[in-house]
N, C-alpha and C positions, 0 to 999 in steps of 0.2 A: 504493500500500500504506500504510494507516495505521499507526499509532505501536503498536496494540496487536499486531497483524499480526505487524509486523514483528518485535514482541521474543517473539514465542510461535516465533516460528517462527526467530529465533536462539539459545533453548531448544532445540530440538527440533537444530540443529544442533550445539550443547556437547553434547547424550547422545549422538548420533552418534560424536563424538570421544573421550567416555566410552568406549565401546564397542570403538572401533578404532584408538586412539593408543598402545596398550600393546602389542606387538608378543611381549612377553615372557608364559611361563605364571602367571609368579609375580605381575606389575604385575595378571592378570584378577584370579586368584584373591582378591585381598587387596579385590578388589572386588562379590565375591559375596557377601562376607558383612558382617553388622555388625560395629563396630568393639567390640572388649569390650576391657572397663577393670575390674582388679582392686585391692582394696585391703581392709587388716586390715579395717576397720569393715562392708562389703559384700564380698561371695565372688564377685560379678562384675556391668559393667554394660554393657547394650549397648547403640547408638547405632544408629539405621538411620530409614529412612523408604519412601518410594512417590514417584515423580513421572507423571504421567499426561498428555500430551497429546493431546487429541481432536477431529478432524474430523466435526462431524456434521451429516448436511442430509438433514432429514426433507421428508417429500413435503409438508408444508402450509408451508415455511416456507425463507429464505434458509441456506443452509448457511455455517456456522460452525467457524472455526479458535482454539481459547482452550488456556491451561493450565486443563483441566479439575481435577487438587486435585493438593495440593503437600502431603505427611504428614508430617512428623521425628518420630520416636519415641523415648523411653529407656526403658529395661526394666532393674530389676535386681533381682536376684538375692541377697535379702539376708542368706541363708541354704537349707541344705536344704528347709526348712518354706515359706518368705514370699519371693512375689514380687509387686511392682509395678509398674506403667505406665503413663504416661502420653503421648497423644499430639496434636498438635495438625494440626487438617484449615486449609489457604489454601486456599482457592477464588475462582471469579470475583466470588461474589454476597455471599461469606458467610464470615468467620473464626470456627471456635472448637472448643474443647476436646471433642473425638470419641471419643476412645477414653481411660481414665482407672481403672485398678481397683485391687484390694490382691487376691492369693489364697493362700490357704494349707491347704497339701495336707499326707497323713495326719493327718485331723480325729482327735481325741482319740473314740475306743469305736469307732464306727463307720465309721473309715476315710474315706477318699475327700479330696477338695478342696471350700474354700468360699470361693467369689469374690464380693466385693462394689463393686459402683462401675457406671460404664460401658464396656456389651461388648455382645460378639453373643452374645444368649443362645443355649444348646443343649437348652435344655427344651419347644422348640416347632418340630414342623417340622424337615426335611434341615440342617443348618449350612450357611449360604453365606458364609463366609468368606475372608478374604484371600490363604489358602493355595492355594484351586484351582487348578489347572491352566489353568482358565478363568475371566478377571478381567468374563467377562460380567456387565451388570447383574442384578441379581437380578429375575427373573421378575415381569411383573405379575402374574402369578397368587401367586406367591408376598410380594411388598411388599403387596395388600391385605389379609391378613391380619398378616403377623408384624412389618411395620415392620422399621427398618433394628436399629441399638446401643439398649438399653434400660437406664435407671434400677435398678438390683436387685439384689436377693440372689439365690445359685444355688448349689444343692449339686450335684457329678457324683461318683456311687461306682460302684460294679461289685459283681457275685455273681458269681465266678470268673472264669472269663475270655470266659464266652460271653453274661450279661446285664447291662447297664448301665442305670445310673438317670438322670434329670436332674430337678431340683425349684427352683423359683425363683420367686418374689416382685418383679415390679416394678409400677412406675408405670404402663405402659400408654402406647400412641399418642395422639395426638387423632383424633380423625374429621375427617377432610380434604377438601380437593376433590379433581378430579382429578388423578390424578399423571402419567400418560404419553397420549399419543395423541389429544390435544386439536386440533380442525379448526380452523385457524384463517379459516374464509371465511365471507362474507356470507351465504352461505346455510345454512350449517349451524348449530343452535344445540348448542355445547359442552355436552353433561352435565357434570351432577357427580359426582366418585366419592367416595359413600362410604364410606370404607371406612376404616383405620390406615395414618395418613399416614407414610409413611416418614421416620426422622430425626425429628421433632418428639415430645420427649416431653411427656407430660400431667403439672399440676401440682394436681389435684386430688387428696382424700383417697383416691377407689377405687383400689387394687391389685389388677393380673394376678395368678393363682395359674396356673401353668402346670409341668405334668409332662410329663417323655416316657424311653418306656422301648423300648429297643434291643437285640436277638436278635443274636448272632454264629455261623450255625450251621456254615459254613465259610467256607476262608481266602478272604479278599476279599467277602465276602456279609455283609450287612447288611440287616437289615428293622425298621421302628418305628412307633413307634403313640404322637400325644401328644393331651394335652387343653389348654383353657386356661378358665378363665372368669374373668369381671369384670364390676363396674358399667359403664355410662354416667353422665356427669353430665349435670344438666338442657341442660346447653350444649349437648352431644354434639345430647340428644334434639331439643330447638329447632333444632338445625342439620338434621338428618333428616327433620322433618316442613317443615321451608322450602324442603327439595332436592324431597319427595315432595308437597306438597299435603294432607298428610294428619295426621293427629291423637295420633299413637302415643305411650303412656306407657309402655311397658315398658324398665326400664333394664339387661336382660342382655343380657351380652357370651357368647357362648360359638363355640370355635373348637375342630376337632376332624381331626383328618389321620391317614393310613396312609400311610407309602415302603416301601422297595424302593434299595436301592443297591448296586453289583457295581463291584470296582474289580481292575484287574490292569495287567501290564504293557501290553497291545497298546490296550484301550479300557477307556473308564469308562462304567458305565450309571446314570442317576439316572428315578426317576419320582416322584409324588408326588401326593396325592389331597387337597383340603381341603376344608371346610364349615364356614358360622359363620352365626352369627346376631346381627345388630346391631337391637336392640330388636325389633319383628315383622318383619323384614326377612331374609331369607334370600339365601343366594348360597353356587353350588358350583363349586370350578375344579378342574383338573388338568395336569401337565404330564410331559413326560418329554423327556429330555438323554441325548444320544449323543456320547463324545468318542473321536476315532480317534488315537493317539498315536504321536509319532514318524515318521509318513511323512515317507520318505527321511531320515530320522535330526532333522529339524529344525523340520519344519511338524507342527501337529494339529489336525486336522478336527473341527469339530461342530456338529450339529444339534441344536434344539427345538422343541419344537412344545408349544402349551398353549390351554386354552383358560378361560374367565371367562363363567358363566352366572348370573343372577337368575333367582330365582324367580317372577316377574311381568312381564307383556306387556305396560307401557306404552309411551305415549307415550318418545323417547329423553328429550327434554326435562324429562320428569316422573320418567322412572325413579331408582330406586338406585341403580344403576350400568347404562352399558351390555356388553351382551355384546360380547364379545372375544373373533378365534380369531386365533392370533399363531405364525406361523414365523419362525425365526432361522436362519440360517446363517452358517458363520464359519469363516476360518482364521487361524493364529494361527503366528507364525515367529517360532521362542526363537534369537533370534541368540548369546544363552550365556543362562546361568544364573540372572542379573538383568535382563535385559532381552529383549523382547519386541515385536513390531510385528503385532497385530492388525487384521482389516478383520471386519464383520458386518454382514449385513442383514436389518432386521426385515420380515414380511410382514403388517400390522396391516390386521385386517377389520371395523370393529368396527360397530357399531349393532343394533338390533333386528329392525330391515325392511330401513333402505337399504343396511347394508354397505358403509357409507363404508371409500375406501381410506385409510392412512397409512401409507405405509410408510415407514423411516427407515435411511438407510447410515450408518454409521460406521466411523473409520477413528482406531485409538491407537497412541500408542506409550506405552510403559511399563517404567519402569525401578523396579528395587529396589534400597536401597543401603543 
């Protein structure tokens, strides 16, 4: 057992003891929640973060045991009006400032909040954020279009209590390679995806203009509809016509989706339809999320299924992207409140003709504190 081995995997035995060394209800509880800090100057400040350790061994490759990301966060509370945060991501590959904003709710005339900085926006596309129930990765059908935290301004207001708005202003992805399901053999040649590379923000002058507006017409029911559009820079474009062989000068960005979301006690339902266009290049995905909650008071089941099509039959090598039809299956055991021991496995189909397999198991544990 190597040196990194071994101290991932004496992490993973300190959350254990996290978990079940407090014997008492009060020693759990004080561990479920952040720690908040009051004082005349701020009205409150909390302390908390994420630890994630994950087993993963996808079918093209040796499977691996790492602290997948290590989060601390402060959030406070500097008033009724103004709150800020900022949080910082350790990873195995990569350190740096992840999540970081200022917001401030009942906006003067028009009500609502306006956050600025870095976050996950809510003006494009289902929210997949850190609160779910399921700390699954966000969908490749979902990461080629909306990218993970983005650069931005974002206003969210409400029309009573049944229609909601979202409007925001960022920086935009770059256009990336592929992000997931890469073959790693001699015989296979890797595409590239392009698409909005998760995580990596753009530092050019074009800015995302993205809305999305959201129907509440009974309890638990939810349905939305958002837009987005933007440039490409020359770079984007050069990178597109290197992946395709081809010549394309249009630099519009346009992304466009309909959900569907139903939440209750017993299960949670999500679906979601997108379509975009990156310069002449088209591509249409969808997916849809089943979570069964609570069996036997402590496990919860779920399913997805999604799938990632182009509008064009080339070559895999040549293409945009390749097409993609992707089953997940997962369960997920809340051993309390903060902590969590998930398994899932992906059923990755992906290419044009061949239908190369990849599929990929993983195995987290994950703690909140």
């Amino acid at each position: 057992m190597g040196k990194k081995t071994f101290r991932f995997c004496l992490l993973f035995l300190i959350n254990i003891g996290l978990v079940y060394a407090s014997g008492e209800k009060e020693g759990i509880e004080k561990l479920q929640t952040p720690a908040v800090i009051s004082s005349k100057q701020v009205k409150s400040v909390k302390l908390g973060g994420k630890l994630e350790i994950r087993y993963e061994d996808p079918q093209s490759k040796a499977g691996t045991l790492k602290m997948y990301k290590f989060e601390p966060f402060v959030e406070a509370e500097i008033n009724d009006n103004i709150t800020m945060k900022g949080q910082v991501f350790f990873g195995t590959e990569k350190t740096e400032v992840n999540d970081g904003w200022i917001q401030y709710k009942k906006f003067p005339l028009v009500g609502g909040s306006l956050k600025a900085g870095r976050f996950r926006r809510k003006s494009f596309g289902l929210p997949q954020d850190e609160e779910g129930r399921v700390s699954i990765d966000y969908s490749l059908t979902g990461r080629a279009f909306t990218g993970d935290r983005q650069v931005g301004l974002e206003y969210s207001g409400s029309f009573g209590s049944i229609v909601n708005i979202n409007m925001g202003m960022f920086n935009g992805s770059l256009t990336g390679d592929r992000e997931a399901g890469e073959v790693d053999t001699a015989s296979t040649t890797a595409a590239k995806f392009v698409a909005d590379k998760s995580g990596n923000t753009d530092t050019n002058q074009n800015k995302d203009i993205a809305v999305r507006v959201t129907v509440n017409p009974l309890k638990g029911l939810q349905a939305g509809g958002s837009f987005l559009s933007g440039k490409l820079s020359p770079a984007d474009i050069s990178k597109i016509n290197g992946y395709t062989a081809a010549s394309y000068t249009s630099d519009k960005k346009e992304r466009m989706s309909g959900d569907i979301m139903y939440k209750s006690n017993i299960f949670d339902f999500k679906a979601e339809y997108i379509q975009g266009k990156t310069s002449d290049l088209k591509v249409n995905s969808w997916y849809s999320l089943v979570i069964l909650k609570g069996v036997f008071d402590e496990f919860d089941i779920y399913a997805r299924y999604s799938e990632l099509r182009p509008d064009i039959d080339l070559n895999e090598a040549k293409s945009y992207t390749w097409r993609l039809y992707q089953t997940t299956t997962g369960l997920i055991w809340n051993l309390n409140s903060f902590t969590k021991l998930q398994g899932d496995y992906d059923f990755n189909h992906e290419g044009l003709s061949s239908k190369i397999k990849n599929d990929i198991l993983r195995v987290r544990w994950i703690t909140n504190f």
